[in-house]
C-alpha positions in Angstrom: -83.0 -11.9 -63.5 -82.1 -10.3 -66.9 -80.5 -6.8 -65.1 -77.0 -6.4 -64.1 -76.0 -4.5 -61.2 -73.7 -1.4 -62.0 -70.0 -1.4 -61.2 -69.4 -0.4 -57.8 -67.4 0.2 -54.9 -66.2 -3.4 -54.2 -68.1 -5.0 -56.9 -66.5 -6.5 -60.5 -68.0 -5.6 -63.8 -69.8 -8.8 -65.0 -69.7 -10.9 -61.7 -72.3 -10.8 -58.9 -71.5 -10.7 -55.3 -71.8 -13.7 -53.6 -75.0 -13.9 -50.9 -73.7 -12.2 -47.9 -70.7 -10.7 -49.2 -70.9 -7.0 -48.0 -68.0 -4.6 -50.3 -65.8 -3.3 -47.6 -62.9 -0.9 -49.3 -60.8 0.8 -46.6 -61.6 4.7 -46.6 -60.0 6.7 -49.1 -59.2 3.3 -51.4 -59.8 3.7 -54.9 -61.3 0.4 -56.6 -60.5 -0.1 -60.1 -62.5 -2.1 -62.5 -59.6 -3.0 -64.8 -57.8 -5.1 -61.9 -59.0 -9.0 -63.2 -59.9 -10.8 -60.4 -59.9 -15.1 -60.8 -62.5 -16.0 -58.3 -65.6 -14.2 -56.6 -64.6 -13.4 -52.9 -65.9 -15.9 -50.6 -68.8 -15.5 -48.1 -68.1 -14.0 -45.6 -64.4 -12.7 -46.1 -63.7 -8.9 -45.8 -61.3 -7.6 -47.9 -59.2 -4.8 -45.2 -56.8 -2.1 -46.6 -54.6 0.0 -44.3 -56.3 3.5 -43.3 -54.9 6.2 -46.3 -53.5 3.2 -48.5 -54.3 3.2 -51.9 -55.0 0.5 -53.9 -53.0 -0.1 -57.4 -55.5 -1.6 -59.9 -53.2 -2.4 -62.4 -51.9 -4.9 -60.2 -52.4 -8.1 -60.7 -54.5 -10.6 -58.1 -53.4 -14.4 -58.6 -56.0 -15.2 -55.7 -58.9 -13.6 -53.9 -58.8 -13.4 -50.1 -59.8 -16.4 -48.3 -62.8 -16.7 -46.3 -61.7 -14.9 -42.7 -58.4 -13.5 -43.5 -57.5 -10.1 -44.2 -55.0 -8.8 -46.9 -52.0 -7.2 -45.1 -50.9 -4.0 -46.7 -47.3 -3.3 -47.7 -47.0 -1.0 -44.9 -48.7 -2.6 -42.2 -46.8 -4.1 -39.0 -45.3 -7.1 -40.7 -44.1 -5.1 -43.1 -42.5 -2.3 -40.8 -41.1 -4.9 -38.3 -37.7 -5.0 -41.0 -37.8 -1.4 -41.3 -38.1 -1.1 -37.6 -35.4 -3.8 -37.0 -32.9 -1.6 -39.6 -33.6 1.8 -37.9 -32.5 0.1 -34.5 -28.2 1.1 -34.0 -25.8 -1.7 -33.6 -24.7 -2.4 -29.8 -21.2 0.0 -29.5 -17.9 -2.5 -30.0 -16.1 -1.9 -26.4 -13.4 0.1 -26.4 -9.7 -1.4 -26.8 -8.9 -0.5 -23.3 -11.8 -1.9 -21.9 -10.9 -5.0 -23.4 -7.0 -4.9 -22.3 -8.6 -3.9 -18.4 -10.8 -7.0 -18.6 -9.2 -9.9 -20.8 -5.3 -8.6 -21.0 -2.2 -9.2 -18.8 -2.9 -6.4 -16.6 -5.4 -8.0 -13.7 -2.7 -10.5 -13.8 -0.1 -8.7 -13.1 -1.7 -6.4 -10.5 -2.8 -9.4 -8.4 0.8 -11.4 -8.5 2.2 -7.5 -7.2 -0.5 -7.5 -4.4 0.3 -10.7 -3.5 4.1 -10.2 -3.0 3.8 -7.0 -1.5 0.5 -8.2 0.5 3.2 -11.0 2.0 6.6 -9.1 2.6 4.9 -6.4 4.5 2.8 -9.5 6.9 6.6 -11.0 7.1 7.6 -8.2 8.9 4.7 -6.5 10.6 6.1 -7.1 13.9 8.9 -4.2 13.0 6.6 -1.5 11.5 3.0 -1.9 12.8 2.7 0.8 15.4 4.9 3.6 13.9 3.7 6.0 10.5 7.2 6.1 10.1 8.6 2.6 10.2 5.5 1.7 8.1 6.1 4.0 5.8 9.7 3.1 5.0 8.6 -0.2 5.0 6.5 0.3 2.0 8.6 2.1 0.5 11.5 -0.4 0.7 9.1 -2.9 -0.6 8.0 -1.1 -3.4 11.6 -0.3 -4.5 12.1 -3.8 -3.8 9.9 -5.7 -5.4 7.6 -3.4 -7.1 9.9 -1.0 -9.3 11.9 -4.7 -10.7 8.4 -6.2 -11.5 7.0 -3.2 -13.1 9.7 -2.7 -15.0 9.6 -6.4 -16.0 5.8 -6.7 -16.7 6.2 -3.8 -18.9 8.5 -5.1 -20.9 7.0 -8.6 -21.5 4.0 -6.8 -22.7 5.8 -4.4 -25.1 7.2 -7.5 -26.9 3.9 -9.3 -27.2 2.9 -7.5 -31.1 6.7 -9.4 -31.8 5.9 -12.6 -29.8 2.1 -13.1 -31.3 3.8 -11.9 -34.7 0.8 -8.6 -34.9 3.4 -6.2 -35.9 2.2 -6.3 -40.1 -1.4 -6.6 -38.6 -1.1 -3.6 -36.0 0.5 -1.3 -39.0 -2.7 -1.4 -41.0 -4.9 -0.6 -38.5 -5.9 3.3 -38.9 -5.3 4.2 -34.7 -1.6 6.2 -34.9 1.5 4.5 -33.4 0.8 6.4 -29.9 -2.5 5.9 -29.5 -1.7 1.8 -29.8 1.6 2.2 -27.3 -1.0 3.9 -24.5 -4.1 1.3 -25.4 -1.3 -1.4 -24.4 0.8 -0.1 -21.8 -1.8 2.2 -19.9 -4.0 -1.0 -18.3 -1.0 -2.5 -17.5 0.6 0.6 -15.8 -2.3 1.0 -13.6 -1.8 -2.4 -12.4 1.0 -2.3 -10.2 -0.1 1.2 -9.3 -3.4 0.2 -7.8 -1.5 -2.8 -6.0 0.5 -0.9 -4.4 -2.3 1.5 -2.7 -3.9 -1.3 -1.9 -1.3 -3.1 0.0 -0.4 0.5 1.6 -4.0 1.3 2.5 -4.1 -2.3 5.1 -1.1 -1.3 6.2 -1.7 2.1 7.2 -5.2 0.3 8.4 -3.1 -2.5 10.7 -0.9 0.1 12.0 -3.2 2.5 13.1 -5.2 1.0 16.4 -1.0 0.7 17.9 0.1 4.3 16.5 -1.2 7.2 18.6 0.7 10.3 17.7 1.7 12.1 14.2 0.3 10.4 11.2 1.4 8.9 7.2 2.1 11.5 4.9 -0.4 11.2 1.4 2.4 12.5 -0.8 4.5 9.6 -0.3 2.3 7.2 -1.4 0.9 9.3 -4.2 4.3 9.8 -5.5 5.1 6.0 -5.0 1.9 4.3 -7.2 2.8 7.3 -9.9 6.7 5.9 -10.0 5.3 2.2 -10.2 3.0 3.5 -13.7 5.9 5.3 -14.9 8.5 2.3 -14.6 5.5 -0.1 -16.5 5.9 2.3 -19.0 9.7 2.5 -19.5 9.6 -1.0 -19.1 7.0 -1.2 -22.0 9.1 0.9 -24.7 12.0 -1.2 -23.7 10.3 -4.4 -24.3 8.9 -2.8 -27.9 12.4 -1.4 -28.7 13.8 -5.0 -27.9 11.0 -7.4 -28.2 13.7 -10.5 -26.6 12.2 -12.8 -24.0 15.7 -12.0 -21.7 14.5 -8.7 -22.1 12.0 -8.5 -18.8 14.6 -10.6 -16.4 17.2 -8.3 -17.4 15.2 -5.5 -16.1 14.5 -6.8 -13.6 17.8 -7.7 -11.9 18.5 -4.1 -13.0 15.9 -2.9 -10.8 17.1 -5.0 -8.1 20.2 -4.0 -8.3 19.4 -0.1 -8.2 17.1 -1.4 -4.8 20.1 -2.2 -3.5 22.5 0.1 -4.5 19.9 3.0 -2.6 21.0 1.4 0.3 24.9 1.9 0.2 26.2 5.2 1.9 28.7 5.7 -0.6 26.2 6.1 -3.3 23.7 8.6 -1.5 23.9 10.3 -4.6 22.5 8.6 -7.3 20.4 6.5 -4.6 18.3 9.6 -4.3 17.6 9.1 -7.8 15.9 5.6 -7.0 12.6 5.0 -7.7 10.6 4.6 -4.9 13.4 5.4 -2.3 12.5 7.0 0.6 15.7 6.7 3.7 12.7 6.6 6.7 13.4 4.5 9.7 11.7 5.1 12.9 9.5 8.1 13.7 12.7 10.5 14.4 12.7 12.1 10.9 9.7 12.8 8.8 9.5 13.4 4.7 9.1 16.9 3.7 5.9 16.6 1.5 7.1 17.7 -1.6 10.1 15.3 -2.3 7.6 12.5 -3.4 5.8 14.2 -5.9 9.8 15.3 -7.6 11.2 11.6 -7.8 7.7 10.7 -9.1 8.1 14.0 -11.3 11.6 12.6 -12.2 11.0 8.7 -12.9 7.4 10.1 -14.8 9.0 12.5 -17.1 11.7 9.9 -18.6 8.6 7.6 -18.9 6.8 10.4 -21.2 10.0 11.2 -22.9 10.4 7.5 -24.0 6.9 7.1 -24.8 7.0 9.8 -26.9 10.5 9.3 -28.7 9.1 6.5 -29.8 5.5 6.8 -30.8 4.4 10.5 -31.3 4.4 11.5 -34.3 6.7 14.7 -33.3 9.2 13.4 -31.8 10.6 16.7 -30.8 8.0 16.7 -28.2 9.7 14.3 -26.2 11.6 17.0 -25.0 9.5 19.1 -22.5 9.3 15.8 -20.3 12.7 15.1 -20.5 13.5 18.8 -19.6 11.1 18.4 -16.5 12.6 15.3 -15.7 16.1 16.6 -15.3 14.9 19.3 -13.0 13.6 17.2 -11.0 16.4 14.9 -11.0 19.1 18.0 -10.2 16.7 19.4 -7.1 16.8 15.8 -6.1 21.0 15.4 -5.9 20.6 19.3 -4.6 18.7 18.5 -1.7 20.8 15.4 -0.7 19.2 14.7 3.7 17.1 17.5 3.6 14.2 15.4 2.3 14.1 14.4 5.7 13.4 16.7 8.8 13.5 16.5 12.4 10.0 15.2 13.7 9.1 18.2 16.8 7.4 15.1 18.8 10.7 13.5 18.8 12.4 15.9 20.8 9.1 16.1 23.6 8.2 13.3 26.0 5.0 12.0 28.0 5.3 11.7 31.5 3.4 9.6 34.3 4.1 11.3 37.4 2.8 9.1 40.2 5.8 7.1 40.2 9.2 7.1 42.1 11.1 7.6 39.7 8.6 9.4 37.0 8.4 7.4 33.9 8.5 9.4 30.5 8.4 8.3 26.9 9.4 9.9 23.8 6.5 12.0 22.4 6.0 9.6 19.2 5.0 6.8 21.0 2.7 7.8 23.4 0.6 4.5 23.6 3.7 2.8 25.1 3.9 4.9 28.3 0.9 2.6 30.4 2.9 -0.3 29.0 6.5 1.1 30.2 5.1 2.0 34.1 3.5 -1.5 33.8 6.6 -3.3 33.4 8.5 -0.8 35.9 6.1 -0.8 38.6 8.1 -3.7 40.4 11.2 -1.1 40.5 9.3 2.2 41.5 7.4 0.2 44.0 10.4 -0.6 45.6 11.8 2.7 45.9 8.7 4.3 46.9 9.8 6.9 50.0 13.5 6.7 48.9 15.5 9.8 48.6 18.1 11.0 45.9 16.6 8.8 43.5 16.8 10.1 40.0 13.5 12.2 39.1 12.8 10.4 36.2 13.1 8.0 33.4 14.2 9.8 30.3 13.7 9.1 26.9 15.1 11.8 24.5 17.7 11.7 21.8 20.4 13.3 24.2 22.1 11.7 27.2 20.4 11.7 30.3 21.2 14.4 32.8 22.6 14.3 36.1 19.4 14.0 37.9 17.6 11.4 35.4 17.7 7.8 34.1 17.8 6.4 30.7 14.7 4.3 29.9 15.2 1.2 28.5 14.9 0.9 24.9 11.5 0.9 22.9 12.8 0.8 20.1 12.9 -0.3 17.4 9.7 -2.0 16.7 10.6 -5.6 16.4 13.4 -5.8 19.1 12.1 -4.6 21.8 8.3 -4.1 21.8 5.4 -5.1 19.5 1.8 -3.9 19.2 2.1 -1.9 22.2 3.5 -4.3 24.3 7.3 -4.9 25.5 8.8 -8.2 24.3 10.9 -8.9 27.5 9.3 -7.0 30.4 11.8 -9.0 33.0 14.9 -7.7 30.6 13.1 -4.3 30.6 13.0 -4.0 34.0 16.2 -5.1 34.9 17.5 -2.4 32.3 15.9 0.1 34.3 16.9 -1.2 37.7 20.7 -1.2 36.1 20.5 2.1 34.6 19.3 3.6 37.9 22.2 1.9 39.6 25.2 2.8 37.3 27.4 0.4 37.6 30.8 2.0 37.8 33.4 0.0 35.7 36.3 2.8 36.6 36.0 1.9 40.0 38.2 -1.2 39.4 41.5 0.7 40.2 39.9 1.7 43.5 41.1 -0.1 46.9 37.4 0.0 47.9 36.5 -1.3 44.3 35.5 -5.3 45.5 33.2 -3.4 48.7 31.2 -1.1 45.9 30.5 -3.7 43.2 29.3 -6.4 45.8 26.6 -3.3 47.0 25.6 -2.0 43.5 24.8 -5.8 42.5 22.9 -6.5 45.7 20.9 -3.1 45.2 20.4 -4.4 41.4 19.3 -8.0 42.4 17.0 -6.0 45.3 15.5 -3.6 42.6 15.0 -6.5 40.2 14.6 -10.0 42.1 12.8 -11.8 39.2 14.6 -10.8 36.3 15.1 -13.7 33.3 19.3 -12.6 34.1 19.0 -14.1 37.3 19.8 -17.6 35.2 22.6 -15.8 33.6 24.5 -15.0 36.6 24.0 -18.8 38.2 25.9 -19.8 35.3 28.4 -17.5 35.6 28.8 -18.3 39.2 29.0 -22.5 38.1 31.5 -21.6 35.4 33.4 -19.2 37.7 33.6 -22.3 40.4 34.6 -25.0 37.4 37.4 -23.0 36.1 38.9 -22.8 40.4 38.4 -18.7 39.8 38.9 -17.8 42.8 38.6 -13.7 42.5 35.4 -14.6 40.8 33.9 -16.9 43.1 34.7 -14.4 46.0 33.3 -11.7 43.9 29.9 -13.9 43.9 30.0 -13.9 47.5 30.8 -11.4 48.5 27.6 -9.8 46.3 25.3 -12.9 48.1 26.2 -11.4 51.6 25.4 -7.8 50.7 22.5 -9.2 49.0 21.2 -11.3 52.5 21.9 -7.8 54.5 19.9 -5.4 52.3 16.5 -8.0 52.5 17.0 -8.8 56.1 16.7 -5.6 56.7 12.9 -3.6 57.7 11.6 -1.7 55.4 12.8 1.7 57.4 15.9 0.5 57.2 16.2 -0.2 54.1 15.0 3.2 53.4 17.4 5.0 55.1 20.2 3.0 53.6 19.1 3.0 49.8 18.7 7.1 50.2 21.9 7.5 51.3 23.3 5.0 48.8 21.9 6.9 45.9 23.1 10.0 47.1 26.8 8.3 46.3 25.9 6.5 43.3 27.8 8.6 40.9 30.9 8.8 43.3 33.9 6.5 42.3 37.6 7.5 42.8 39.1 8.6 46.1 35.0 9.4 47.3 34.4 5.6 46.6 34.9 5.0 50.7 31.5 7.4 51.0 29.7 4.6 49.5 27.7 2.8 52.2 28.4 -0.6 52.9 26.5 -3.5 53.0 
């Protein structure tokens, strides 16, 4: 036809719209006229704005859309996905310490402490495990030991690694301060032999407790201990950035060992109380006042901070307040001298079973070992069951025994003569207590009636204790006695055998009756030696 259609919303002046192409502009789009187009759209294609986008006529169009494809707008989603991407932060770098925790020398380190403490302390549980206090000197010797030398040692290896790895030029540019870099190093590390230790002391206190049944550990020691470990990583750490040498860690380390071992000398109780780590507990006689853990940590800390701070802060000046607190602590320390000890109360109190003859007691600290004590004695009471003048108990105090008790045999220490509750020899044991009921009197020798008593006490102590391991002992004595031709030995010997035959041949009334007049006299010796009966 000879007409042309107006220009119109999606329609180009002097084209005609191709048979079922339908003008689609997105609402609000302005269509301009003056925008040359190269091609006619294709059937069927929809040309699709973004909602509120306006379209620029004066921009060029190299191609029209393709049959079933929509233009994308400039801010539709492809478009926005960069945008999107940009706005998102970057993941946080982890922090330095992080970084020194996880990939440094410090996991290291605190494992290979564990390890060493972990084993001296199995090495010796036998001697500690069943006593707060043995245990607790025991860690403490081990951390003074070993600990305070490979602190000291670890921190210096890492304060000489910037020299080593040659980072010193690279660690000056960086914009952290001086002190902030020291503590980034040294502070992982310090926590490493610090954690170790609690570790190590937490199964111990764990092992020792199903044996130990009266008093308890005292926190501050321990606290004061793992805060004396940090402190000496961090000495150790200024020394080894002071003097970056490779001898520098060994010889801090023997000088720790050597300062281990010089705690232990009498003659220098002074400057041992200085030590790091030291703590003089042996046994469950004495206990730590609470305090004196939290001063040595106080003083070893404060020359830690002082050094730290001489050398990095940027006042130096500072450096004094921890030095000042450290030599307070240091001169209440020399001060105090023993009084960081103090008697333990249970020590002087004792348990007693009372359905034996003798009564058996044990020293208030060890409890637990009483059932195990009348165990092992029950052969001996049993014996003198119904007997009369028999002392009223076995005592175990630190005092001598009065005139009307007995000295139990020793329980301690841990180690010697009992373990995990139970007594190492109970044949020995027992014999101990049958001998320390009987007295033997060794000033009787200058008393005509001297051959008469020592034949009865040894048949009354070979009565009281028939299967004792010393039994052995004296067969041998008699052989040797017989091989050398002595002859006031050999009659010694029999004269004991004969007493010996008399006092079991004898009923048990009788035997009674004798052993109750026996131990009325069993403290006489001297001209009242002849009151002794006779066997």
């Amino acid at each position: 036809m000879g007409t042309s259609l107006p220009v119109g919303a999606g329609a180009t002046a002097g084209t005609s719209p191709t048979a079922g192409a339908r003008p689609a502009t997105a609402a609000g789009a302005t269509a301009d006229a003056r925008t040359p187009t190269s091609a006619p759209p294709t059937a069927g294609a929809r040309p699709a704005a973004a909602a509120g986008a306006t379209a620029d006529a004066r921009t060029p169009v190299s191609a029209s859309p393709t049959a079933g494809a929509s233009p994308t707008a400039g801010t539709g989603p492809t478009a926005a996905a960069p945008l999107r991407a940009a706005a998102r932060p970057a993941a946080a770098a982890p922090h330095p310490l992080r970084i020194e925790f996880r990939r440094g020398f410090a996991p290291w380190a605190a494992a290979a402490l564990l390890l060493a403490l972990a084993w001296a302390l199995a090495a010796t549980a036998s001697q500690w495990q069943g006593s707060w206090g043995d245990t607790t000197g025991r860690l403490s010797s081990a951390a003074g030991a070993i600990g305070v030398p490979f602190a000291l040692a670890t921190g210096a290896w890492q304060g000489g690694r910037e020299r080593r790895l040659r980072m010193t030029e690279l660690r000056a540019t960086t914009p952290r301060p001086p002190l902030a870099q020291l503590l980034t190093a040294a502070l992982p590390l310090a926590c490493g032999p610090a954690a170790a230790y609690l570790v190590v002391a937490a199964g111990a206190l764990l092992a020792c407790a199903p044996y130990a049944s009266a008093g308890g550990p005292v926190p501050t020691v321990f606290a004061g201990t793992a805060l004396s470990l940090a402190a000496c990583t961090l000495l150790g750490h200024v020394a080894g950035r002071v003097m970056p040498w490779r001898l520098t860690a060994p010889a801090l380390a023997i000088c720790g060992y050597v300062l281990a071992g010089a705690s232990t000398l009498h003659a220098w109780s002074g400057p041992a109380d200085l030590a790091p780590a030291h703590l003089p507990l042996r046994g469950d006689a004495d206990v730590p006042v609470w305090w004196y853990p939290l001063v040595s940590a106080l003083w070893v800390t404060g020359l830690a901070a002082a050094a730290v701070l001489a050398h990095s802060a940027r006042r130096r000046v500072t450096a004094l307040l921890p030095l000042a607190a450290s030599f307070a602590a240091a001169a209440l320390l020399l001060h105090t001298g023993d009084g960081v000890l103090r008697d333990n109360p249970l020590a002087h109190r004792q348990v007693c079973d009372d359905s034996t003859t003798p009564h058996v007691c044990v020293n208030a600290t060890r409890p637990d070992l009483l059932p195990e004590a009348v165990r092992v004695l029950s052969g001996v009471t049993a014996r003198l069951k119904g007997v009369q003048n028999v002392p009223v108990r076995f005592e175990d105090l630190p005092r001598r025994p009065r005139g009307d008790e007995a000295e139990l045999p020793l329980l301690t220490p841990l180690g010697w003569w009992s373990v995990r509750g139970r007594v190492i020899d109970p044949q020995g044991f027992a014999r101990q207590g049958a001998l320390n009921l009987v007295r033997v009197r060794p000033e009787c020798g200058r008393t005509p009636d001297a051959r008469r008593v020592q034949a009865t006490d040894g048949a009354v102590l070979r009565w009281l204790a028939p299967r004792s391991a010393w039994r052995d002992d004296r067969e041998r004595s008699v052989a040797s006695a017989r091989e050398r031709h002595d002859t006031g030995e050999t009659a010694r010997f029999r004269a004991e055998d004969t007493a010996y035959a008399r006092l079991t041949a004898m009923t048990d009334a009788e035997r009674r009756s004798f052993l109750s007049r026996y131990f009325a006299t069993v403290q006489a010796c001297g001209p009242g030696a002849s009151e002794v009966p006779s066997l």
